[in-house]
C-alpha positions as semicolon CSV with decimal commas, in nm:
position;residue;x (nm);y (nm);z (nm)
1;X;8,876;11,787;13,704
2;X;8,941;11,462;13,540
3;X;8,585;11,387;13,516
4;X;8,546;11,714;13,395
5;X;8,768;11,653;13,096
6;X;8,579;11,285;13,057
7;X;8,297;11,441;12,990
8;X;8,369;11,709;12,730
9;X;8,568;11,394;12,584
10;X;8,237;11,240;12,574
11;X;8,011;11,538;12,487
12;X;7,765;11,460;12,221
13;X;7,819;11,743;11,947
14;X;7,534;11,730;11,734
15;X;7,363;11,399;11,557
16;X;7,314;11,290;11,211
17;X;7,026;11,055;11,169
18;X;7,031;10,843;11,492
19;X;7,367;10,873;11,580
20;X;7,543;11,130;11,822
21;X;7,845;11,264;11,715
22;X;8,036;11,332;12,048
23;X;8,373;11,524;12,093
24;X;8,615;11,267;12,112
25;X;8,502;11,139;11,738
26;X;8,547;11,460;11,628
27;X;8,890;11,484;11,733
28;X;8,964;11,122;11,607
29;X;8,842;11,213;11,264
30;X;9,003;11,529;11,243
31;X;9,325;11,332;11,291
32;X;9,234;11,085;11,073
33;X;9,218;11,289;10,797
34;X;9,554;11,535;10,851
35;X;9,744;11,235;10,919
36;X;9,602;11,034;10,585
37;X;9,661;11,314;10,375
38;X;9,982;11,321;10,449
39;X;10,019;10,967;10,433
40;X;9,858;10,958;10,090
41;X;10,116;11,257;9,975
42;X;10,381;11,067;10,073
43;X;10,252;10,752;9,893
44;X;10,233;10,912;9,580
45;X;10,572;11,073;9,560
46;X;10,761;10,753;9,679
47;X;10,533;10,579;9,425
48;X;10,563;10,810;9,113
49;X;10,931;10,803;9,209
50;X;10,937;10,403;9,189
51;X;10,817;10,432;8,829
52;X;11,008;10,746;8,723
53;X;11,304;10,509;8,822
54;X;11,176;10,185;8,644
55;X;11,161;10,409;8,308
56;X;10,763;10,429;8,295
57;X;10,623;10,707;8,089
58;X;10,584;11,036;8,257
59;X;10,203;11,046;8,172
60;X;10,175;10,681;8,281
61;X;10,324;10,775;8,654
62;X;10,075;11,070;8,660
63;X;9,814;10,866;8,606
64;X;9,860;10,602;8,848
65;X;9,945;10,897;9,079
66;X;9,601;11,042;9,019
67;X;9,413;10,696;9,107
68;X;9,632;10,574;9,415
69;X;9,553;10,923;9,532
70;X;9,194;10,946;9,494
71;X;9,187;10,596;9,603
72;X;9,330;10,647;9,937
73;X;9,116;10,988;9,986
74;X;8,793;10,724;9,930
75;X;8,931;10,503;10,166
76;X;9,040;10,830;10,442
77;X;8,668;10,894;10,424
78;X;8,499;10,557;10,473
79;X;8,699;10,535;10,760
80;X;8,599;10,869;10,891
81;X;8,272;10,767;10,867
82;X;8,336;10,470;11,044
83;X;8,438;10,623;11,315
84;X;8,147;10,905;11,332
85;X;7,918;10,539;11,295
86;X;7,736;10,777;11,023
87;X;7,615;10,512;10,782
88;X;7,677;10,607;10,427
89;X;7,294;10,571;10,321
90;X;7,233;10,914;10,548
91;X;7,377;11,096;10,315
92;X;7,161;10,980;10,047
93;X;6,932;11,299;9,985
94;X;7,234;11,552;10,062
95;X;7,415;11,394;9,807
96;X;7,151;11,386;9,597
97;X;7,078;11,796;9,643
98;X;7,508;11,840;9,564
99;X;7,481;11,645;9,246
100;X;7,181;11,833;9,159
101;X;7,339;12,144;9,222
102;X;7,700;12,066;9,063
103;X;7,557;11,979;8,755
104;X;7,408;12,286;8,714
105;X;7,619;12,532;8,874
106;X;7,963;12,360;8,781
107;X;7,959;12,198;8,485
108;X;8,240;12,325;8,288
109;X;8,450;12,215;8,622
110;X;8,279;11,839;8,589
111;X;8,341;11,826;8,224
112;X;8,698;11,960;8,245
113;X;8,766;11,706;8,561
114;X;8,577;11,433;8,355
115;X;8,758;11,534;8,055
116;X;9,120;11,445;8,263
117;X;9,061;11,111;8,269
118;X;8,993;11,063;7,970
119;X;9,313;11,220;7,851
120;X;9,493;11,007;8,076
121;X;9,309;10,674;7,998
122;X;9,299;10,717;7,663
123;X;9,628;10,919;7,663
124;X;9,570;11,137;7,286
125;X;9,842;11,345;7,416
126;X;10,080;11,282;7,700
127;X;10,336;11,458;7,953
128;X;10,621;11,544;7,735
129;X;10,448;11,577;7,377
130;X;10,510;11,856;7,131
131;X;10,160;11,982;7,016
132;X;10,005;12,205;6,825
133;X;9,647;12,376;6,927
134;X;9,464;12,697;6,797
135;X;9,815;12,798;6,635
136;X;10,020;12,769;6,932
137;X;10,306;12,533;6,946
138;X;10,444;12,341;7,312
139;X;10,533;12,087;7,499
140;X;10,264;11,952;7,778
141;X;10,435;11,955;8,112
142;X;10,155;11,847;8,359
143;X;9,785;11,703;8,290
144;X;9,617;11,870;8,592
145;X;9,222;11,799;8,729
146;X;9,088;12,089;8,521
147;X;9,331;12,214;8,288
148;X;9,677;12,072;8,142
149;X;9,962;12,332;8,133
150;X;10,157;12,357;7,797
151;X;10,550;12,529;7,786
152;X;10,499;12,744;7,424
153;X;10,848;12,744;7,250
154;X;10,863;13,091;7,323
155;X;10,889;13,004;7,741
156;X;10,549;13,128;7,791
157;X;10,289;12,894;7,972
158;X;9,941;12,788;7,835
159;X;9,679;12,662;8,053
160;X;9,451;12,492;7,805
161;X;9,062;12,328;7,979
162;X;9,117;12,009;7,946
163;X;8,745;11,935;7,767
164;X;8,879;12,187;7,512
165;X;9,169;11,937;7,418
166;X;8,910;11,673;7,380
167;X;8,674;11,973;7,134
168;X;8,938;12,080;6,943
169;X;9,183;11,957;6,685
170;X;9,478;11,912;6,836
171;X;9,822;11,833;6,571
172;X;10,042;11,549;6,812
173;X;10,372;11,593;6,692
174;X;10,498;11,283;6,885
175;X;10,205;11,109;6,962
176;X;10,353;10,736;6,764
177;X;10,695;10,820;6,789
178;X;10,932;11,133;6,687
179;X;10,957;11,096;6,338
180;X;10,908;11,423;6,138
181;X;10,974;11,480;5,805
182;X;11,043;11,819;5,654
183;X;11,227;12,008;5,339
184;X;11,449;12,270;5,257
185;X;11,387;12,467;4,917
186;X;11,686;12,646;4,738
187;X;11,667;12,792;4,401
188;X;11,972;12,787;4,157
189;X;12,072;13,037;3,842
190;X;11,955;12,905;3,502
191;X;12,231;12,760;3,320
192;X;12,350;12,577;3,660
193;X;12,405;12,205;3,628
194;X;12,156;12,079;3,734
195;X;12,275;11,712;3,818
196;X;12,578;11,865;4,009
197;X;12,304;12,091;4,203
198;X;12,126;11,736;4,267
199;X;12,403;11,580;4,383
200;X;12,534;11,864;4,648
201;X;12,180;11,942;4,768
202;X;12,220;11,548;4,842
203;X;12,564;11,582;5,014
204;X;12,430;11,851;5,202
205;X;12,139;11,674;5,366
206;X;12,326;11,343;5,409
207;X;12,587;11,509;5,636
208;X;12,407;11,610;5,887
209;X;12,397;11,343;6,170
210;X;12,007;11,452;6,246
211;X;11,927;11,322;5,958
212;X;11,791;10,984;5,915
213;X;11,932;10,733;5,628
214;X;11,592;10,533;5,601
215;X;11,353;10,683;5,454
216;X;11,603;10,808;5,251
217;X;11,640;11,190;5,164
218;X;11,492;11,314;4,839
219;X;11,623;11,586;4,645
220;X;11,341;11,725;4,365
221;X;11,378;11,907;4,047
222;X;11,057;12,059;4,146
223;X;11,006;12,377;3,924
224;X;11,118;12,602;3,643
225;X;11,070;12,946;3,867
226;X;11,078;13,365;3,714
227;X;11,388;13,410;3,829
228;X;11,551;13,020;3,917
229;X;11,557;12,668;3,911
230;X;11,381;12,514;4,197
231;X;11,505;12,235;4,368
232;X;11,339;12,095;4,678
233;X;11,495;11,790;4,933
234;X;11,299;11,598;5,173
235;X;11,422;11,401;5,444
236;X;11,316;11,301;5,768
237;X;11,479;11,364;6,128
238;X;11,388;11,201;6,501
239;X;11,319;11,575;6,721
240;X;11,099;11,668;6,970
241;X;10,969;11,990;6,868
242;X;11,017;12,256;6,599
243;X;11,353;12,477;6,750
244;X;11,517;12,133;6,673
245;X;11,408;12,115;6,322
246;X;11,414;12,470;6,247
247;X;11,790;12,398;6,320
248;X;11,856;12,137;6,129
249;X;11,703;12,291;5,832
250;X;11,989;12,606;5,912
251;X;12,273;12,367;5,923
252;X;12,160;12,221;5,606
253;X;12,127;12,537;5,413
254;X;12,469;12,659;5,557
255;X;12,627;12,322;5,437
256;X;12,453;12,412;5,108
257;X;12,594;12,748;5,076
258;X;12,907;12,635;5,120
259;X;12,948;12,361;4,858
260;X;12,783;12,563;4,608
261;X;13,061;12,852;4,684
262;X;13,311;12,603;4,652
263;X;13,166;12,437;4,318
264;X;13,071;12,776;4,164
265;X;12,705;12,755;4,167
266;X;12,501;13,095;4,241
267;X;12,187;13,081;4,416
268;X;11,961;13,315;4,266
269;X;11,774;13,591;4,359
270;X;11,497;13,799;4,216
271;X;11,576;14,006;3,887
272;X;11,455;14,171;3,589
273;X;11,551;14,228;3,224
274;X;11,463;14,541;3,046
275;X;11,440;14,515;2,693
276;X;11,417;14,839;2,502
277;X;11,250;14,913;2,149
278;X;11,584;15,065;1,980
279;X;11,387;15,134;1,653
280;X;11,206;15,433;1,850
281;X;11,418;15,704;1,967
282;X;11,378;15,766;2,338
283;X;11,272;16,058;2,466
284;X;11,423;16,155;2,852
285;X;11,358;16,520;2,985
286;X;11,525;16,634;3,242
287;X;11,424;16,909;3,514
288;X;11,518;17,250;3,364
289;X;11,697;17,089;3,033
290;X;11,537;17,164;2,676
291;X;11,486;16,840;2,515
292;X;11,773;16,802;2,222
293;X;11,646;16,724;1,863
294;X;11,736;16,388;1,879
295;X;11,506;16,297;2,148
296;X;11,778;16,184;2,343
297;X;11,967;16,338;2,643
């Protein structure tokens, strides 16, 4: 029975080239590989978690991630050859034939895997950036092997090919650092005056702790408008994607509101002022009324 077992152990499978391939390498390899795998897992979580702790940058853990991963799978399969004693120049035509064939049967998958590293190496956008592409706006949350997932600020999830981020233009909100600048317009009634107007718009803005104090804010006389006096301030703010500015703009227009309540200063709105030619008498009809002599009714 033993011998039996011995020699199924020993069975030669099939060969590749001049070497037999017998049971027991089989088994050996097959273990190899499960038990490397989850070795290499392992690896890269305790790693990734070693630089997530040492502050790294999100995009820089993925990417060392990526090549400690790929690394070890290299290394898992030299080994596995090793133990088959399949020398690596058999597989010289076959691999040949599979390039042959991926390049023409999976190239957007190449150029898309391709097109990873180079985001990573070269890092135009990273894991945390707010970006805009094609009119969508997000923040990337993972740089995958084909595809790098984007959180819209709606909540819904984008899946954008990676070659395409490489294709298109992409707007990097945060790519240097978080500095945005932006502006808030309010119009006044004519007759307002205008230097008190300048210097409450400028209260207004320089209140709000978002706000940064170099550059400084900028309030404009920009415009004589149809219907009011245009005044525009600019000023810049450290945020990581547009809900936070869209809210700082509110806050300053509510802080706005309020001092120009409390200072008497309208903010106008749209109007119109009818003139009428009094040296013509005007001539109204109404439904079932006789006109009177006077043209007037």
């Amino acid at each position: 029975m033993w011998e039996r077992l011995i020699s199924i152990w020993n069975y030669p499978v099939f060969t590749v080239g001049d070497a037999a391939i017998a049971v027991n390498q089989l088994v050996m390899v097959a273990l190899l590989v499960t038990v490397g795998l989850i070795v290499t897992r392992w690896v890269e979580r305790v790693v990734g978690k070693r630089l997530s702790a040492a502050n790294m940058q999100a995009d820089a853990v993925y990417a060392v991630q990526r090549v400690l991963f790929y690394t070890l799978l290299v290394i898992i399969g030299i080994t596995a050859l090793g133990l088959l004693h399949v020398p690596l120049t058999a597989f010289a035509f076959v691999s040949g034939a599979v390039a042959i064939g991926v390049g023409f049967g999976a190239q957007n998958i190449i150029n898309n895997f391709i097109s990873s590293w180079i985001l990573m190496s070269e890092r135009p956008v990273r894991i945390g950036d707010f970006v805009e592409i094609e009119g969508s706006h997000g923040t990337i949350e993972t740089i995958g092997n084909r595809s790098t997932r984007i959180r819209r600020v709606d909540g819904v999830h984008m899946l954008v090919p990676n070659s395409l981020i490489l294709e298109k233009t992409v707007v990097n909100w945060t790519l240097i650092d978080r500095r945005i600048r932006s502006m808030v317009r309010v119009g006044v009634s004519y007759g307002s005056p205008v230097r008190k107007v300048e210097e409450l718009i400028h209260q207004a803005v320089d209140e709000q702790a978002a706000v940064k104090r170099e550059p400084k804010p900028t309030v404009i006389f920009d415009d004589f408008g149809d219907n009011a006096l245009i005044f525009d301030a600019y000023f810049w703010c450290d945020v990581s994607g547009e809900r936070e500015m869209r809210q700082i703009r509110s806050d300053i227009r509510f802080k706005i509101i309020e001092l120009f309540e409390q200072n008497g200063i309208s903010i106008a709105f749209p109007q119109r002022d009818v003139h009428l030619d009094s040296s013509h008498p005007l001539r109204i009809e109404l439904l079932g009324v006789a006109p009177s002599r006077t043209g007037v009714d």
